[in-house]
N, C-alpha and C positions, 0 to 999 in steps of 0.2 A: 801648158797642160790642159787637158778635156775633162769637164764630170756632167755626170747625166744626169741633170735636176730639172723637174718640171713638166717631165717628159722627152727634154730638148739638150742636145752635147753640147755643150757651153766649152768655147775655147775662152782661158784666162789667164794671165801673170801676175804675180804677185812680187811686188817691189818695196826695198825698205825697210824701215821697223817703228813702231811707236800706235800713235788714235787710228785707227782704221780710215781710210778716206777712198771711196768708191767713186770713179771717174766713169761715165755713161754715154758714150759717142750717140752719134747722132745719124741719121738718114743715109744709109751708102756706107758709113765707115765703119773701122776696124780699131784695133786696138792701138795701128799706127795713129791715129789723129792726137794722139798727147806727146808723141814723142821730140816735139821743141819743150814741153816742158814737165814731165814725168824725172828727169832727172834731178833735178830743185824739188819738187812735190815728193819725192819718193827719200829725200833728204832729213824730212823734219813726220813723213806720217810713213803708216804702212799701206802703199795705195795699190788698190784693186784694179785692174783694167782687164776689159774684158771683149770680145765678138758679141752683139745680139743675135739674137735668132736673126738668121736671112741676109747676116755678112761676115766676112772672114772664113777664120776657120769652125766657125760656128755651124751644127746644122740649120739647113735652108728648107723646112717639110713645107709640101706645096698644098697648103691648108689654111683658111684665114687666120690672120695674127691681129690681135686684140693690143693696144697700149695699156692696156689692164696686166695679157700677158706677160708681155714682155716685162714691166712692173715685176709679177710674180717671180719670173726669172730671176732677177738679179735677188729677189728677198732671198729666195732658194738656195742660191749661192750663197749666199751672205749668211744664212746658219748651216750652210753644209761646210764653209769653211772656218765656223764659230767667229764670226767678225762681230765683237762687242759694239754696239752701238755707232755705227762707222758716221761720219760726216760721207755728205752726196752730193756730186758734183755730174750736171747733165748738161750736153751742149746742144739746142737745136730739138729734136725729138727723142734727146737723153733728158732734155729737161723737163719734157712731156712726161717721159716716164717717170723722172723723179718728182714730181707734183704729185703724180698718181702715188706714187711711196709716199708721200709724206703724206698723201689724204688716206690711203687704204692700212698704210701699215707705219704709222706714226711714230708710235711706241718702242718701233726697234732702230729708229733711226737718232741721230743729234744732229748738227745744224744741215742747213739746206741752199744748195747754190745754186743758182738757175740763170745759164749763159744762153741769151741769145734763144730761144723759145719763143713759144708759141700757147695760146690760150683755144685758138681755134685757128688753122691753118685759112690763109687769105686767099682769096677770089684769083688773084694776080699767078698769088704761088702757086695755087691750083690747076692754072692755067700752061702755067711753065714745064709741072712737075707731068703732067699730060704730055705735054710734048716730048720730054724727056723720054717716056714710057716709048710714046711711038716710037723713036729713037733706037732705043735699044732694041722693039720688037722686029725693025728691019732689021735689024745687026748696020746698024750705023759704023763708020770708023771710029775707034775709040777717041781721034784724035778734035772729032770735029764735035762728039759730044761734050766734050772736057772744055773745047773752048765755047760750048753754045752755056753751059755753069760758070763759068769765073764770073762774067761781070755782074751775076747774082750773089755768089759768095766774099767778093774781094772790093776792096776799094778804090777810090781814082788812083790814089796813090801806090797799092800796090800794083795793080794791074799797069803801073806806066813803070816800072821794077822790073825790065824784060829778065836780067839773072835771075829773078827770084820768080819769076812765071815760068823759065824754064825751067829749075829746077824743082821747083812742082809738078809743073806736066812729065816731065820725067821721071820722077816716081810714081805719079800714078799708073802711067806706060808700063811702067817697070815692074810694078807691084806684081808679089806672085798668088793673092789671094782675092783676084778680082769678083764684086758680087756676080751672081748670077742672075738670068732674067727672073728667076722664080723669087729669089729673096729680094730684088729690086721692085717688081709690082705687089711682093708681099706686104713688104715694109711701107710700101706709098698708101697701100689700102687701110692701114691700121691707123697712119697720120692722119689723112682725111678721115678717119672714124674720129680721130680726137677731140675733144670738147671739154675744157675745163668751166666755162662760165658762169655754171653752176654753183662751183664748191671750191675755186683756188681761193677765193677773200677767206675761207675758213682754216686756210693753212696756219698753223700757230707758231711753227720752228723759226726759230732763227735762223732768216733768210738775207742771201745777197744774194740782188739782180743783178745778173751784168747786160747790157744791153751796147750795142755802139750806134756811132750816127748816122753810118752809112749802110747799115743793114737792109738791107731793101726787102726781105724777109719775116721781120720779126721784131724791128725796135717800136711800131706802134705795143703791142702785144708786152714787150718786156716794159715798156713805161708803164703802161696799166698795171702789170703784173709789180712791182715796184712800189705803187701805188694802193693797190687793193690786198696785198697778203700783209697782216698787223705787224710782226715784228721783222719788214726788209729793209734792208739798208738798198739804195739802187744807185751804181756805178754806169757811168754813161761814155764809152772810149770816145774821142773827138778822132775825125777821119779813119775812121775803122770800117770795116765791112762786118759779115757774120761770123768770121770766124777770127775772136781775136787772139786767141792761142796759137793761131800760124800767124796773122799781120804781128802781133805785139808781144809776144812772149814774155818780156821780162816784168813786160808792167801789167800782163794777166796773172802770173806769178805771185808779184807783189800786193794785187789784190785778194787775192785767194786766201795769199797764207797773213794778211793782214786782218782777213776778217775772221779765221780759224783759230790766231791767236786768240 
């Protein structure tokens, strides 16, 4: 379903029943990125998943996008569809966003999960996520961008998993909600605006970091972040890449709903 909060048609589903739990994808994705594990999740909460501004089925306006906004957004949502106090769960530059929720709008939220994020996006990634841009602005094959990102998202282990790479690259092949170049450099502009170093140590919710070891993206940033916000717990995958909700499923599962207990 679509509703027009914030200015912006927000596509979202709504799964389950019980404490509200808002799942916040990240950089490029959609509402598929939870689906190894929305079905456990959507078992025990009533969980929110949603398109950001500038993917999916989400509008893409070709107009700077702020992680403040985007922030905004989801609060939007979140009292247009009266979601009491929901727990937040952000992966990557959802967890960007959810820092910002719990620094800007605190009071409407309960605890706080922050996967694999970012504090200030890295020199390295910055460098990467540029290339990418050019990429997509030639109109690259889709094939050959998809394989220039795995070895940044994915670990030795899975990357040496040819079924499980292929059946990846095949969905996203396949996917019928590919971003577009406008919400692709939108969405990059808004990361690279991002800067927590400020105000994350003043985050107060009860926090679990998950971070993994092979993140080449973010496990400096999530150890700090870990570290510096007062009440986090921090979870560290051993052989995982950035995304451990596609390498690990059962045992990102298991953490989640161990810490929401």
């Amino acid at each position: 379903m679509k509703l027009l909060v914030n200015g912006i048609e927000l596509y979202y589903e709504l799964h389950g029943k019980g404490k509200p739990l808002v799942l916040i994808g990240g950089f490029t994705s959609d509402v598929s990125l939870w689906r190894t594990v929305l079905h456990t999740l959507s078992s025990h909460y009533q969980v929110l998943v949603f398109d950001n501004r500038g993917s999916g089925q989400s509008s893409s306006p070709d107009e700077p996008y702020k992680i403040e906004d985007m922030a905004q957004d989801v609060i939007s949502l979140i009292l247009e569809l009266k979601l009491e106090k929901p727990h937040i769960l952000g992966h990557s530059m959802g967890g960007a966003i959810a820092q910002t929720i719990a620094h800007r709008h605190g009071d409407l939220i309960d605890k706080l999960i922050i996967c694999n994020s970012m504090i200030r996006l890295g020199f390295a990634s910055r460098l990467m996520k540029n290339r990418m841009i050019e990429r997509r602005r030639a109109n690259t094959d889709p094939m050959e961008i998809i394989e220039t990102k795995l070895p940044w998202i994915f670990s030795k282990d899975f990357l040496q998993d040819k079924a499980r790479v292929e059946e990846l690259t095949s969905f996203e092949l396949m996917h019928p909600y590919s971003q577009s170049f406008v919400g692709f450099k939108r969405q990059l502009d808004a990361l690279f605006d991002f800067d927590s170093r400020k105000w994350h140590h003043q985050i107060p919710h009860q926090t679990l970091v998950i971070g993994s070891e092979e993140d080449a993206i973010c496990l400096q940033d999530t150890t700090t972040l870990g570290k510096n916000i007062p009440n986090a717990q921090f979870v560290n995958f051993p052989k995982v890449g950035h995304a451990p909700h596609l390498e690990k499923p059962h045992e990102f599962k298991h953490a989640v709903c161990e810490f929401l207990r």
